[in-house]
N, C-alpha and C positions, 0 to 999 in steps of 0.2 A: 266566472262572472264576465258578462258580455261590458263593453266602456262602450261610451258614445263617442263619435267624432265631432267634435264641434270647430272644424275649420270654416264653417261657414257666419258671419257676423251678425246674422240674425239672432243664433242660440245666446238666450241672457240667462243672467245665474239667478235664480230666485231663491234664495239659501236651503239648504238642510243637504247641496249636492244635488238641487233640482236643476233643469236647465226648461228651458220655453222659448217657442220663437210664432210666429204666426206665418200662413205660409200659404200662397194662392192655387189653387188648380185650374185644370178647362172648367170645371163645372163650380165651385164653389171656394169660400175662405174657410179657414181651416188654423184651429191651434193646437198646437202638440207640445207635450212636455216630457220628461225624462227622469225617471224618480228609479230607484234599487230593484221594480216590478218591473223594466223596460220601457218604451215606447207606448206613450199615450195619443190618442189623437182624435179630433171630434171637430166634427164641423158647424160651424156657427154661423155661416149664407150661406145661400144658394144649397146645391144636391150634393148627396156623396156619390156621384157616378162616377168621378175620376177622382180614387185615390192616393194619398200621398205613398210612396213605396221606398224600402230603404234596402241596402247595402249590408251584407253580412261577410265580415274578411277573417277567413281564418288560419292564422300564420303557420300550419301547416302546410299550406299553397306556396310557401315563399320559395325563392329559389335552390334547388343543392348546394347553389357553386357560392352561397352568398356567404361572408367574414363571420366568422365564429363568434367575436362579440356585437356584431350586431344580429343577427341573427338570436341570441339571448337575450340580448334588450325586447327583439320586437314578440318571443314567446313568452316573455314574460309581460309584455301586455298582456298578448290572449286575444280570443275571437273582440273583434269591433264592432261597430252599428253606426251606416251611416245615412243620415238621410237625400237620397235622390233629389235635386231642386226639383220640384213639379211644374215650374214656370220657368220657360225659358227666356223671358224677360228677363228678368229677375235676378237667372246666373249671368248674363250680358252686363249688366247694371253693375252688379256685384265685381265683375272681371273688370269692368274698365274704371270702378273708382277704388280701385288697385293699382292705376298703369302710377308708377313716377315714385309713390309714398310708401313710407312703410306700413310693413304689416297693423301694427297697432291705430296710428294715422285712418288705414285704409277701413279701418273696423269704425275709427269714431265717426268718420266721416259717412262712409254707409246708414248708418243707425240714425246721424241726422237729416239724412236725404226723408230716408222714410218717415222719419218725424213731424216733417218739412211740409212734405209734400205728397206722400201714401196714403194707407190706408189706415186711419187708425180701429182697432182691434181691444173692446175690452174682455179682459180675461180675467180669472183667480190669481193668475199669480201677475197683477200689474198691466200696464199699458203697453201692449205690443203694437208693432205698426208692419205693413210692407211697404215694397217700394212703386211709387206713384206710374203708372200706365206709361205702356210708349205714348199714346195719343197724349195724357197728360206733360209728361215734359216736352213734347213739342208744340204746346199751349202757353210752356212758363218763357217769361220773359226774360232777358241777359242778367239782369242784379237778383233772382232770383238764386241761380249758379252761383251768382258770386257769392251770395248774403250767407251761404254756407259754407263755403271756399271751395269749391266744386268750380271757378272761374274754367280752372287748366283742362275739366274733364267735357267743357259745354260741348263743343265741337263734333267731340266723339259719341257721346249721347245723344246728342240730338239727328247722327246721319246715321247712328243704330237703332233710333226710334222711325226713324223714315225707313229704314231696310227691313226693320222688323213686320211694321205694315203692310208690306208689300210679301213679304216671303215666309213670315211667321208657319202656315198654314202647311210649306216644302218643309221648313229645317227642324220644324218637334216631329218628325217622321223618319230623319234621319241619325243612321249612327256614331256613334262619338266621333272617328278620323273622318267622315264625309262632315260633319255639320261643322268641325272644326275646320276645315277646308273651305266651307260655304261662309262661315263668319270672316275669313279674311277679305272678303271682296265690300267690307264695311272701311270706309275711308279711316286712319288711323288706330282701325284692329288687325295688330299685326297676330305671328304665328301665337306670343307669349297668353296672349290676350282672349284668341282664339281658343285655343284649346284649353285654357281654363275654364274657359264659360262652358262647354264642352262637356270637360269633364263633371261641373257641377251639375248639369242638366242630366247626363244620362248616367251617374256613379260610375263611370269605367275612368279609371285611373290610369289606365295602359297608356294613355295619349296625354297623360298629362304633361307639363313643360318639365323634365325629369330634374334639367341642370338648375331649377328654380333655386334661389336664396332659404329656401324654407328647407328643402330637401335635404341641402348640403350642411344647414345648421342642426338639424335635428342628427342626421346619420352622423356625424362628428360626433356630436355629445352622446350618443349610445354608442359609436364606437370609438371611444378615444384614441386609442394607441394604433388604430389601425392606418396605415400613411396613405390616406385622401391626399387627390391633387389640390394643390392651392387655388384660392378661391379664384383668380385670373387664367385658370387652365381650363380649356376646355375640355380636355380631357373626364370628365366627372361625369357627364351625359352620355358617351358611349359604354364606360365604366358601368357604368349603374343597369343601361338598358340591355350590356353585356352579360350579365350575369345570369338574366331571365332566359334571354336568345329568344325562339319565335314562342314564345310561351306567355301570350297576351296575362290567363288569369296572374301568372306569378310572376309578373310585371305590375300589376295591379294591385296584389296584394303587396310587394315589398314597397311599393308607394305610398297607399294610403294607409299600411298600418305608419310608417314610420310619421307620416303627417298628425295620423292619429296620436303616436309618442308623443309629436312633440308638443299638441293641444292638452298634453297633460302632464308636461313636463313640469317642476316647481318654479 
């Protein structure tokens, strides 16, 4: 049975184990949901010329050399599904009102931007919304940021919605290590930042920020007993990206399945 990845803070829960997120393309909006059949997806403006496309990881790809109890954690997932962001907007947005908050923090706050100030989206299963255009947040005013508590992130959204208009058209044509290379030349998107947006945009996990908070709490809890360095070593990110060696997919897979774990963790 394939799991869905739901690292991304659009997917909401609509009960029965359904999930739904509304979700922009070059060509059209778009709402997808997630029920025990897989992947639903139907477009609701504009064309279906440019589809949404998704991620299939299967922990067979993982590394040889990887710990015996994590490595049972991540097979006893099983194959994944995740979906690609089709707007590179979007995964920028999504990356930088994560810089500073936590994870949960970084979900509520997302969810009220696009509430805010997006698009809103009616669906079956409830009000979906995306998040509002570069052109639109470099329209909104200083207490707009605030009035959602978004004050800390103006800065940097608004000199990524200036970069994006200018170079939008170069960096959705580029691959995940070049685009994550090109987003750093955004005043205040450093490497972290960078290659999250990155990886959300083109699904290759290879580039993700390996040493992330997220990484280190999931593979812990799936491998317990095995001696991780403490969480001030930085030891952990050559560790981790050691395992794979020049083997991009099974770098890729031992990332996003274990992110995928831990979106399903209790």
């Amino acid at each position: 049975m394939t799991v869905l990845t739901t690292d991304h803070p659009a997917w909401a829960e609509t009960g029965s184990g359904r999930r739904a997120r509304a979700a922009r393309t070059a060509s059209g909006l778009w709402v997808l949901s997630w029920d025990r059949d897989g992947l639903h997806m139907r477009c609701v403006e504009g064309t279906e010329d440019a589809k949404p496309t998704s991620v299939t990881t299967n922990p067979e790809c993982l590394p040889s050399s990887v710990p015996g109890g994590l490595r049972s954690g991540l097979d006893h997932l099983g194959i994944s599904q995740r979906l690609a962001n089709p707007w590179l907007w979007d995964a920028i947005t999504t990356a930088i009102l994560r810089q500073v908050v936590r994870a949960g923090q970084a979900r509520k706050l997302y969810r009220q931007w696009c509430k805010a100030y997006g698009t809103q989206v009616d669906s079956p299963f409830g009000d979906l919304a995306t998040a509002p255009t570069a052109e639109q947040v470099l329209g909104l005013a200083d207490e707009r940021f605030d009035e959602i508590g978004a004050k800390f992130h103006r800065s940097v959204l608004r000199a990524a919605a200036e970069h994006y208009v200018l170079h939008a058209a170069d960096w959705t044509g580029l691959k995940a290590p070049e685009l994550a290379a090109a987003l750093t030349t955004v005043p205040r998107i450093g490497p972290w930042t960078a290659a999250a947006a990155a990886t959300d945009f083109t699904g290759d996990f290879s580039v993700y920020p390996h040493d992330d908070l997220a990484v280190r709490t999931w593979a812990a809890q799936i491998a317990p007993h095995y001696p991780w360095p403490d969480k001030k070593d930085k030891a952990f990110g050559p560790l981790w990206t050691g395992w794979a060696g020049p083997d991009r997919t099974a770098l890729h897979t031992l990332t996003l399945s274990t992110l995928t774990w831990g979106s399903h963790a209790p």
